[in-house]
N, C-alpha and C positions, 0 to 999 in steps of 0.2 A: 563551569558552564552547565547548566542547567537541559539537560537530556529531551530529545524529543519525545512527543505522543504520535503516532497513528492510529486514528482510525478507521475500520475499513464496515460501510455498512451494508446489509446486503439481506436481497430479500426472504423471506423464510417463508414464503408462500411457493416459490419461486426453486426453491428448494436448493438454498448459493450457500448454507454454512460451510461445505466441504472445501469449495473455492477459496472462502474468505479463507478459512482455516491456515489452508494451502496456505496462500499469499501473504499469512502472516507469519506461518511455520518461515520461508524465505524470508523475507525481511528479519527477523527474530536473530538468523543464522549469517546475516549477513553483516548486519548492523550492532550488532551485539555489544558494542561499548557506548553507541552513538544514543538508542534509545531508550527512553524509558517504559515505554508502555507501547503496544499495540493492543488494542481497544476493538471489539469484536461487537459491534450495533445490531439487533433484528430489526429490522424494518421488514414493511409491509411497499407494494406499487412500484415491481419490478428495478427497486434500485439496488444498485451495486457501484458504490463511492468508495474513492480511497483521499483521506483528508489528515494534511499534515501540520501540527500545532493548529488546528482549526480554521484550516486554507482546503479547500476543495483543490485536488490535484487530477483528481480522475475519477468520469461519469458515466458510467455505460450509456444511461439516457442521452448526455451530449453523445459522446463515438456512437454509440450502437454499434458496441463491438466491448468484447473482453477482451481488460490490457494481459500483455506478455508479462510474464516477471521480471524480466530483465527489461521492459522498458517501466516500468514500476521502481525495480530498485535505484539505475540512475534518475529518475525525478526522486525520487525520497533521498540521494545520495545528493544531486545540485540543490537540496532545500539544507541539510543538515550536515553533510559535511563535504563538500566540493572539490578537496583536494585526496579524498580515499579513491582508490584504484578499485576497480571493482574487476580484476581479471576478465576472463571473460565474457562475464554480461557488460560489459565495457564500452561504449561509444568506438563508431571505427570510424 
């Protein structure tokens, strides 16, 4: 089976490397067999996207709001692998 991509893009005007970083350091640690690549975009016009196998999953500009990481890892968890237990960032 053929290993996911994220990636996560995000502004650099806006000054989001350290986030995305973040968000990807997590996902990296969580996901560690599951993916292949988390993918680190500069973009410009306050975006901050997280897009998986090139599916837009999460938008600041739609929420208007910055995702949790635990609600990040379960979407990236129900896209690539469904039946992983994510302990505590877990759905209750």
């Amino acid at each position: 089976m053929e290993k996911a991509i994220v990636e996560i893009r995000y502004c650099t005007l806006c000054q989001w490397l350290f986030r995305a970083t973040w968000m990807a350091q997590e996902l990296l640690n969580t996901f560690s067999q599951e993916l292949g690549q988390v993918q680190l975009t500069p973009v410009q016009g306050g975006i901050y996207e997280i897009w998986i196998n090139g599916t837009l999953v999460f938008s600041f500009k739609e929420e208007r709001r910055f995702p949790e990481p635990k609600e990040i890892k379960q979407m990236v968890r129900d896209v690539i692998a469904p039946e992983k237990n994510l302990g505590h960032s877990d759905k209750k």
